[in-house]
C-alpha positions as CSV (number, residue, x, y, z in Angstrom):
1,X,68.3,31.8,-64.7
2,X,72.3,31.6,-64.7
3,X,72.1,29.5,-61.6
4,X,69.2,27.1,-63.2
5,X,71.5,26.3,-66.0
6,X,74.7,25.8,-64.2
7,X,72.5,23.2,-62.1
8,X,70.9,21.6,-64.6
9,X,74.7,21.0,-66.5
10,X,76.0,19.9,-62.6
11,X,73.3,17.4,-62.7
12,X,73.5,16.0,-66.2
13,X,77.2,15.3,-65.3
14,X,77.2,13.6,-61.9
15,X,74.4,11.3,-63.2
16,X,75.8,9.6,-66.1
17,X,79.4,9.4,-64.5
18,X,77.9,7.8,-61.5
19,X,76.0,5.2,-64.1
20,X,79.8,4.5,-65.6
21,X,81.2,3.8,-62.5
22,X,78.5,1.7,-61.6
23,X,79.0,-0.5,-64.5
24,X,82.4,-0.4,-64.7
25,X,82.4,-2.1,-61.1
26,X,79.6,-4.6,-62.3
27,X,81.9,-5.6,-65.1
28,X,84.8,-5.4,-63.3
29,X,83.3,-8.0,-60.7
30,X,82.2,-10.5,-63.0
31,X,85.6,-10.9,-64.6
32,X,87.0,-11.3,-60.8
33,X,84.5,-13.9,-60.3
34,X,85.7,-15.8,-63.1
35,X,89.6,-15.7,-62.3
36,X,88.2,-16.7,-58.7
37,X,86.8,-20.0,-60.3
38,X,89.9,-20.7,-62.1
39,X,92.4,-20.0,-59.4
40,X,90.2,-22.4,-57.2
41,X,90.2,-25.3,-59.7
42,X,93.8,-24.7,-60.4
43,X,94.2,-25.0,-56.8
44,X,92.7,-28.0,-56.4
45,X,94.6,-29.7,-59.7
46,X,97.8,-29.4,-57.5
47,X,96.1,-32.5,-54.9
48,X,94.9,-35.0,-57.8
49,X,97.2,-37.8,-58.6
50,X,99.8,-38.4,-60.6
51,X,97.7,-41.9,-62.4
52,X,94.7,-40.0,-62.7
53,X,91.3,-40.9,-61.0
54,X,91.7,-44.6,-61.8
55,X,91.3,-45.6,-57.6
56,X,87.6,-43.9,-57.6
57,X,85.3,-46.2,-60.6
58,X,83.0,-44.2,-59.8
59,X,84.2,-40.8,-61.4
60,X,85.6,-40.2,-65.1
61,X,89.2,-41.0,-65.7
62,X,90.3,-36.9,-65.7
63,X,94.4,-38.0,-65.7
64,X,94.2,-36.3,-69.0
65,X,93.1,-33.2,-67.8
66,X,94.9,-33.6,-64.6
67,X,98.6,-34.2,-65.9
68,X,98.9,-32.6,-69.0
69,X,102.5,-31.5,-70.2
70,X,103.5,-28.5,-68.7
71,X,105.3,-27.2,-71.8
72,X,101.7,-27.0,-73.2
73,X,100.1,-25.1,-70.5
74,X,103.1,-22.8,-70.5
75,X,102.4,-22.5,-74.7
76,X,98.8,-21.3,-73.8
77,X,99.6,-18.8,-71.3
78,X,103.0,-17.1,-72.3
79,X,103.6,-15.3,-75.7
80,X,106.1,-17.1,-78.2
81,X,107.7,-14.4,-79.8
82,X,109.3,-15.7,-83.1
83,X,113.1,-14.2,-81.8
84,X,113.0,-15.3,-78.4
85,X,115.6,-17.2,-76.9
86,X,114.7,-21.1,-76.3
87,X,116.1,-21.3,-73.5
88,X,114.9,-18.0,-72.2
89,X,111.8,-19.5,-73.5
90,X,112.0,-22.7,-71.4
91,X,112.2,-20.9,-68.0
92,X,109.7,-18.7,-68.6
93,X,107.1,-21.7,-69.3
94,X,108.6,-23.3,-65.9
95,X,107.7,-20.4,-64.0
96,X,104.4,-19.7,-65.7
97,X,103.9,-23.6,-64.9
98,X,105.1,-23.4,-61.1
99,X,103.6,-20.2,-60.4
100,X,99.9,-21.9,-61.6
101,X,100.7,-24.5,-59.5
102,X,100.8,-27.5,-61.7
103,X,104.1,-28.3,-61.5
104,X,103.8,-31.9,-59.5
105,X,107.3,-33.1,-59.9
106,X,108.3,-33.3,-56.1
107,X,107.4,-29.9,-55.4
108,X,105.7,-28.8,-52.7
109,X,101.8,-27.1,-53.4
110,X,101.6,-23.9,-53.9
111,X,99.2,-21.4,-51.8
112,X,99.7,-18.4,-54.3
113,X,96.4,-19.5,-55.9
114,X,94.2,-19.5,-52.7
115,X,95.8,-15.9,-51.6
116,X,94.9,-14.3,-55.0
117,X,91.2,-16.1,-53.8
118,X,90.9,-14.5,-50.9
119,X,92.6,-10.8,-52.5
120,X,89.9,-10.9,-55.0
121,X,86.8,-11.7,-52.0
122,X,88.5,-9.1,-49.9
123,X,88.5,-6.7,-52.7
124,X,85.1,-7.5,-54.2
125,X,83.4,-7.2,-50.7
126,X,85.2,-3.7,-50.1
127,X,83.7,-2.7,-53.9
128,X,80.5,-3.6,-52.8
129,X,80.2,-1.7,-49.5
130,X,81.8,1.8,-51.3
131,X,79.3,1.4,-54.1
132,X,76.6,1.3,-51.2
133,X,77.6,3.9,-49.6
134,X,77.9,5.9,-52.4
135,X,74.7,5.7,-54.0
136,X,72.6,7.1,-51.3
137,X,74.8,10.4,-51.3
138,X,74.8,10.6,-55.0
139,X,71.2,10.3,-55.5
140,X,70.1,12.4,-52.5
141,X,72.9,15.3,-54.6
142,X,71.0,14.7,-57.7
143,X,67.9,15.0,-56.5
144,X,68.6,18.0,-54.5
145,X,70.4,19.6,-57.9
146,X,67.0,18.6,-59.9
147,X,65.7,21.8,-61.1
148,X,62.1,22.9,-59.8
149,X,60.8,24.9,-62.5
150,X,58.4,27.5,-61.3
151,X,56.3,29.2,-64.1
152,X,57.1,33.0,-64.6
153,X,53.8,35.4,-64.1
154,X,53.5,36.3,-67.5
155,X,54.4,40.0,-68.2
156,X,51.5,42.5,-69.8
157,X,51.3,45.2,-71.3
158,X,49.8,47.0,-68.5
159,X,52.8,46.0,-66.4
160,X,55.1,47.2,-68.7
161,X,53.8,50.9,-68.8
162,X,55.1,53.6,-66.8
163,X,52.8,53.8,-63.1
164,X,50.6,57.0,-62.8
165,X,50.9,59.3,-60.6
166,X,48.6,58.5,-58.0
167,X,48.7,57.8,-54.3
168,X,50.1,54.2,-53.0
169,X,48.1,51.5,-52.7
170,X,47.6,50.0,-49.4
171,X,49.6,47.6,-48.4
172,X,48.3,43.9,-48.4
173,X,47.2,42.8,-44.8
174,X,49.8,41.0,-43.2
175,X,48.6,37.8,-40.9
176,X,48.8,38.6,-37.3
177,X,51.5,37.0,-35.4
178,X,50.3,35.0,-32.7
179,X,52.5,34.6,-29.7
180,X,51.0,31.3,-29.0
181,X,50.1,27.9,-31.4
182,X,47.7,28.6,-33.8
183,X,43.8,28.8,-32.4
184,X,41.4,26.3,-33.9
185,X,38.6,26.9,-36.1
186,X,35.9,24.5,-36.6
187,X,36.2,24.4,-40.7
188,X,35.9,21.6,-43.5
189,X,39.5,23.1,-45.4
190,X,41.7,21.9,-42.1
191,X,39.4,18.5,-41.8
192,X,40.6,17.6,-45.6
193,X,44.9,18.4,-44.9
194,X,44.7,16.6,-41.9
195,X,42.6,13.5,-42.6
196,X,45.4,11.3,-44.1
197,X,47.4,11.9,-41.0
198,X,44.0,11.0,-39.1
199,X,42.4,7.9,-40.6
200,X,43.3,5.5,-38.4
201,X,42.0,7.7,-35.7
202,X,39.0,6.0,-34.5
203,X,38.1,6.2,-31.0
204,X,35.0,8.2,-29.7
205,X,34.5,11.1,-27.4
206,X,31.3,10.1,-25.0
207,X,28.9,9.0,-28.2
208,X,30.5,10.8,-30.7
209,X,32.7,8.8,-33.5
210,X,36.0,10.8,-34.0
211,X,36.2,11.1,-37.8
212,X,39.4,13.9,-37.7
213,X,41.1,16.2,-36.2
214,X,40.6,19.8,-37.3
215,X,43.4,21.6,-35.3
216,X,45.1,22.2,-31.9
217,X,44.7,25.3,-29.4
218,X,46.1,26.6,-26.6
219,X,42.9,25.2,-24.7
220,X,43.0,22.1,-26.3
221,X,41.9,19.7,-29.5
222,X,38.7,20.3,-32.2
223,X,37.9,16.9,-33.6
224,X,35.4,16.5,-36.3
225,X,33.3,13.8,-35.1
226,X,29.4,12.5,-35.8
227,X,26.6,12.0,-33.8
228,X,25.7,8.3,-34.3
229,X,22.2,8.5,-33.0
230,X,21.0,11.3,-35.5
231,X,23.7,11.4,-37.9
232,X,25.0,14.7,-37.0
233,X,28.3,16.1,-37.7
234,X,29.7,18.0,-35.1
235,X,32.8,19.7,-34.0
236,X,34.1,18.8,-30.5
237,X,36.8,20.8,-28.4
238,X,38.1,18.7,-26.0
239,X,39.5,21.5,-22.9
240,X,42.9,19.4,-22.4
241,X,44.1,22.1,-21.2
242,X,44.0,21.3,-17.6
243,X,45.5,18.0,-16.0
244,X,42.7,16.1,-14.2
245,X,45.0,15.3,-11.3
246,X,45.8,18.7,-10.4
247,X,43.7,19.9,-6.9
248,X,41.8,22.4,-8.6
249,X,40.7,20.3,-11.3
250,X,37.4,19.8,-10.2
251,X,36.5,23.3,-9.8
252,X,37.5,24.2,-13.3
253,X,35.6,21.6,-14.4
254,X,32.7,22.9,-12.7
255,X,33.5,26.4,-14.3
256,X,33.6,25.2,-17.8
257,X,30.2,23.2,-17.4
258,X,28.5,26.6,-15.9
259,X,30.3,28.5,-18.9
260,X,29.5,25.9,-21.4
261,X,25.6,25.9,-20.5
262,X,25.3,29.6,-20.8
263,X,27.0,29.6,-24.1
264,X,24.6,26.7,-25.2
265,X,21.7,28.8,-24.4
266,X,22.6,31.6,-27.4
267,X,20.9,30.9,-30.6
268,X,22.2,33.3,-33.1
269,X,22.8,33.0,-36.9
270,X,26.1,34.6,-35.9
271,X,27.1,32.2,-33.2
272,X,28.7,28.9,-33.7
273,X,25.7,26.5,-31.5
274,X,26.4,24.5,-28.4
275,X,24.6,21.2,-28.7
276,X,25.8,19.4,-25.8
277,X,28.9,18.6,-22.8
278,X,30.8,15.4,-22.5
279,X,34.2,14.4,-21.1
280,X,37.1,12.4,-23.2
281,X,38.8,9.0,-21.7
282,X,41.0,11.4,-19.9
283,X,38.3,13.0,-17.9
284,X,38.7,16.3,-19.7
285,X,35.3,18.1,-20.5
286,X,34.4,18.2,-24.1
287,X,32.1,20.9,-25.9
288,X,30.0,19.6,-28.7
289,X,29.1,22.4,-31.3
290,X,28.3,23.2,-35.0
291,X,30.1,22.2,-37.3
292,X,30.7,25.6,-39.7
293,X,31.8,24.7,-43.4
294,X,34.2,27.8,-43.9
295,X,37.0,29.1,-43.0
296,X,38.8,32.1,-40.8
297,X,38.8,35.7,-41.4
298,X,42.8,35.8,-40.8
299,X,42.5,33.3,-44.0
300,X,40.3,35.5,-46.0
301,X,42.4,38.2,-45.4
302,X,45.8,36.1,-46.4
303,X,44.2,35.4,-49.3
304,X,43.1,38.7,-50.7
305,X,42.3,42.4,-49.6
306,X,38.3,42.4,-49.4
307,X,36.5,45.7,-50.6
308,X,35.7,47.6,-47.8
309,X,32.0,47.6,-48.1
310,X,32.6,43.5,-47.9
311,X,35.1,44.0,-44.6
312,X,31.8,46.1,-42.6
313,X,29.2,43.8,-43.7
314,X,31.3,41.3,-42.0
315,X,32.3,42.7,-39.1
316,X,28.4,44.5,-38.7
317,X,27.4,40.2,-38.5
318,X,30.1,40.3,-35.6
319,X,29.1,43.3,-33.4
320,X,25.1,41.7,-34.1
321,X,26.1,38.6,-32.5
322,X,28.2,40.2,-29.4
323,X,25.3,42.3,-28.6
324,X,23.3,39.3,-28.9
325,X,25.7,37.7,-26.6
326,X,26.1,40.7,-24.2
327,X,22.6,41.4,-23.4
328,X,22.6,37.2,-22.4
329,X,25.3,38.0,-20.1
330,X,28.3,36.1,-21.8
331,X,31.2,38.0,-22.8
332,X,33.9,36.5,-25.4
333,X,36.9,37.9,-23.8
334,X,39.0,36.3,-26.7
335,X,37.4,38.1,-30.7
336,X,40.5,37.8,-33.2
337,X,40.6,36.6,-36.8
338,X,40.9,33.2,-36.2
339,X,38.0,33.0,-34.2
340,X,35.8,34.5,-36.8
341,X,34.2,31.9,-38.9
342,X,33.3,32.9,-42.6
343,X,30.9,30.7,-44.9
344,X,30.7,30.4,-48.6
345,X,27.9,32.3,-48.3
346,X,30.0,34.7,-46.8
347,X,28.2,34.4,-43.4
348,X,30.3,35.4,-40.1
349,X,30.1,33.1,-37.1
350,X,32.1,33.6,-33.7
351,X,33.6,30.4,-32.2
352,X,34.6,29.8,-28.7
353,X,31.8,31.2,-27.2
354,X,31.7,30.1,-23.3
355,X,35.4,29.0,-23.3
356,X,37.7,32.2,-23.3
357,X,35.8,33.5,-20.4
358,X,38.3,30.1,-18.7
359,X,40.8,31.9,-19.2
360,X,41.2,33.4,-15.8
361,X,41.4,29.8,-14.0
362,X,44.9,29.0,-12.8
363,X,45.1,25.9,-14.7
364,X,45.0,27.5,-17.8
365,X,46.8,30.7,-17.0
366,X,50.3,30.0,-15.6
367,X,52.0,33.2,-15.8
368,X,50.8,33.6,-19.5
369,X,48.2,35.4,-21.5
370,X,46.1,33.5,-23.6
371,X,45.1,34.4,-27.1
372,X,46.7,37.0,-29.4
373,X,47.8,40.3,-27.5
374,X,47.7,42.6,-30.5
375,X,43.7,41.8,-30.1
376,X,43.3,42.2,-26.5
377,X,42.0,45.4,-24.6
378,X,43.7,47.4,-21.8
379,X,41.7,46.0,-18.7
380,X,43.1,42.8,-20.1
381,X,46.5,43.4,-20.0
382,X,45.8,45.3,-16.5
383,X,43.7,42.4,-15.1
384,X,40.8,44.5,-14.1
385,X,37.4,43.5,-14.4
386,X,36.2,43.1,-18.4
387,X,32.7,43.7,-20.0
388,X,31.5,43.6,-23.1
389,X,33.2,46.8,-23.9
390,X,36.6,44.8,-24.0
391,X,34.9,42.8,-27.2
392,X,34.6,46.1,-29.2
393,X,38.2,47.1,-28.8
394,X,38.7,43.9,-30.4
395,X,36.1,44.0,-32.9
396,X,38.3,48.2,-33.3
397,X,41.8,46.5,-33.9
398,X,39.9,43.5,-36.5
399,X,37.9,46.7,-38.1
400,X,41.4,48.8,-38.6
401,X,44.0,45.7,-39.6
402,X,41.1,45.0,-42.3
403,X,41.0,48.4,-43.8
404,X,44.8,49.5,-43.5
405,X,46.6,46.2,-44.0
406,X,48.2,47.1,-40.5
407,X,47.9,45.8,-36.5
408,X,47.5,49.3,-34.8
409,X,49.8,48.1,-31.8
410,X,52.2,46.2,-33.3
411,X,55.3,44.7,-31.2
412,X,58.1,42.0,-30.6
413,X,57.1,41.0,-27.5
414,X,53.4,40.7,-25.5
415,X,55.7,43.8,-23.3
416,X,55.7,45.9,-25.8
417,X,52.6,45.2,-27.7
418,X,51.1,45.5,-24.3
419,X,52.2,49.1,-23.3
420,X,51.1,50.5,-27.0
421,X,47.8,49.0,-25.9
422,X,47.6,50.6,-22.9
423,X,49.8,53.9,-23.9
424,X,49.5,54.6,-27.2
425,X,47.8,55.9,-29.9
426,X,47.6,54.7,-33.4
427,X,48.4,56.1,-37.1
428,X,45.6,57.1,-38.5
429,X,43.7,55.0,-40.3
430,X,42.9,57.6,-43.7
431,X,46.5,58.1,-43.6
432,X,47.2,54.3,-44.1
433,X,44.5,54.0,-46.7
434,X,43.5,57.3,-48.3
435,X,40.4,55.9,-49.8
436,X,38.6,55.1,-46.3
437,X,35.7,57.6,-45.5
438,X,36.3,60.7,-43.2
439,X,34.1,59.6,-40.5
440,X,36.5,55.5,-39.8
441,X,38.4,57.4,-37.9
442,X,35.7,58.6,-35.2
443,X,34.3,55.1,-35.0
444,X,38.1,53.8,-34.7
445,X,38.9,56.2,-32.1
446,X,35.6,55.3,-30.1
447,X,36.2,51.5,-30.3
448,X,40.4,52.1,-29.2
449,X,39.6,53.7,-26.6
450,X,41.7,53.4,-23.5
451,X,38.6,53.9,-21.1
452,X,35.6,51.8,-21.5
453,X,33.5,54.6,-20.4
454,X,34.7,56.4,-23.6
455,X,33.9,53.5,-25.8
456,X,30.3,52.5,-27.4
457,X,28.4,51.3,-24.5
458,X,26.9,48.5,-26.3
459,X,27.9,46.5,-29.9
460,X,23.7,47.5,-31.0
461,X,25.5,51.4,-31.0
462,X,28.7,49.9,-32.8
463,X,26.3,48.4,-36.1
464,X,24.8,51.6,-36.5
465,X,27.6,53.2,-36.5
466,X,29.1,50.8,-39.0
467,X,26.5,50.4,-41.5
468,X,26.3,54.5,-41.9
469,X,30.0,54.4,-43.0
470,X,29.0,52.5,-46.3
471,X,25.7,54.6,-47.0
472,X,27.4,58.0,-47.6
């Protein structure tokens, strides 16, 4: 509050000093501008003659302004002071007289009326270029000193009053830290942030009008776009992430069209729909799905700590829609938050269906993982041979980062994170969050596992599970 104050005074100080200055120049350059005038017509006074202006008819006889006695001109610009010597008196008009340059009696001109010219230009331009480069500075301080009031949360009652003594509170989810950009999600809140940057966006994607773009993956770009022939709008991920000139181009092309067609042949509620494959300008292949009006589940959670009858009725729509997927033969390979669409109507839809399953191309794997390694199973990190049993140890770390505000391998590096995947166990969960049920930590320790064998054999055996934890 101190520091506020001490500003605010700061500020109210270097503005109106600034404003003085500032006028004080303005002033300042006007009289200059005057003396400048004078000094230039006394200058030129030296060159008329002697008989006045009588040899040009055609301008005003000015000998009366041009020769007038000197002893006058020396009255009107010196101080007679009653006691002062005449003589003294005498020389000093002289001087006054010579100095203005008027005195014509065989005398050469004199130049001291031009130099003070070109002093006062000289000085009035170097004015002018400190002023303008010190305004900039001075506004930029006092707009960096201007206070920016932030209201104080208003203290209660409640707040005031001693805490009970009860256990802790779990701590508030934090948002998981993904090692690489930020995933897309197909959701109206993104389209509305980034459509001023967009709008003069307007070139097409096969038949589809680009209307913005709704974020950028490591896979590629989601526009939101519309079909012009039914009036659709759709979401499109363009897979940039491969370079059409590269030799293997073609065959992960090919790949993503095989992949794309078997994730446009699930219809689920729980499933963001394929409707159709295209390519860009570039030649990249394009997916064109549903558009979802929501938003993620690592947004949900950022936003609040859901009750955890709310947190299983989401992730029960999840496991529904990967044994959906499963028993169709496609496996994610990629579940995380920000892949996990949530409606208004606090529906759960999985996104990138047909597209992580890429992820073991060359063009898109150079030495790197893709997606978020805190949400990735062992076989992943191991590179051996993943099933839809690798999905539930995702959905497991989603379940357990929802209920205990914590990542169960947590990390600095994909290294580290990786050997807690693969090594270690984690904290239990009712220790984290007293108020769980006994039994989350059975159906935890089943979807963690470090075996697949050991883990539920299919996501139908996962829902059951998870729906008898909020009956009892």
């Amino acid at each position: 509050m101190k520091m506020k104050i001490q500003i605010k005074r700061l500020q109210f100080l270097i503005r109106p000093a600034f404003s003085l200055a500032l006028t004080l120049y303005r002033l300042t350059a006007v009289v200059l501008i005057f003396i400048l005038l004078a000094l230039l017509t006394l200058f030129s006074l030296q060159f008329a003659p002697q008989n006045g202006w009588s040899t040009v008819p055609a301008i005003i006889d000015m000998h009366r302004y041009c020769d007038p006695p000197l002893s006058a001109i020396a009255n009107c610009l010196s101080i007679n002071w009653p006691a002062c010597n005449p003589s003294l008196e005498s020389q000093i008009q002289s001087s006054i007289a010579g100095w203005i340059g008027l005195n014509w009696s065989e005398q050469p001109a004199s130049f001291l009326p031009i130099i003070l010219c070109i002093a006062i230009i000289i000085f009035l331009l170097s004015a002018s270029r400190l002023t303008q480069a010190l305004r900039e500075p001075t506004q930029r301080l006092i707009q960096r000193l201007a206070p920016k009031d932030e209201p104080e949360p208003p203290q209660t009652k409640e707040s005031a009053l001693p805490a009970k003594a009860s256990p802790p509170p779990p701590r508030p989810p934090p948002r998981p830290a993904p090692t690489r950009p930020k995933p897309e999600s197909v959701s109206a809140e993104n389209a509305v942030t980034i459509m001023a940057n967009v709008k003069s966006e307007t070139r097409n994607i096969g038949r589809y009008e680009i209307l913005a773009s709704l974020g950028r993956g490591a896979m590629g770009i989601v526009y939101k776009a519309r079909d012009p022939q039914i009036g659709r709008i759709v979401a499109i991920k363009s897979i940039s992430a491969a370079v059409p000139s590269d030799p293997e181009f073609d065959i992960y092309k090919k790949r993503f069209m095989q992949e794309a067609k078997a994730a446009g042949q699930m219809l689920h509620p729980g499933i963001v729909a394929v409707y159709d494959l295209t390519e860009d300008k570039d030649g990249h292949p394009s997916m064109v799905m549903e558009f979802v009006e929501g938003i993620t589940l690592d947004k949900v959670m950022s936003s609040e700590r859901p009750p955890f009858k709310r947190c299983i009725h989401l992730l029960v729509q999840a496991a529904r829609a990967l044994d959906y997927a499963h028993q169709m033969g496609v496996v994610h390979r990629d579940i995380k938050p920000a892949n996990l669409l949530v409606t208004e109507k606090d529906v759960l839809k999985i996104a990138d269906f047909g597209v992580a399953k890429l992820t073991g191309s060359s063009l898109t794997l150079t030495g790197q993982l893709l997606g978020t390694p805190a949400f990735m199973s062992p076989e992943q990190f191991t590179g051996s041979s993943v099933d839809g049993r690798s999905d539930l140890f995702s959905i497991g770390v989603i379940l357990y980062w929802m209920c205990t505000g914590e990542l169960p391998f947590q990390g600095e590096s994909v290294t580290s994170i990786g050997i807690k995947v693969m090594q270690s166990e984690p904290v239990s969960a009712r220790q984290l969050n007293p108020s769980l049920p006994p039994d989350i930590d059975i159906v935890l320790a089943r979807c963690l596992a470090k075996n697949p064998d050991n883990r539920y054999a299919t996501a139908g055996d996962l829902v059951t599970d998870l729906e008898a934890l909020v009956k009892h």
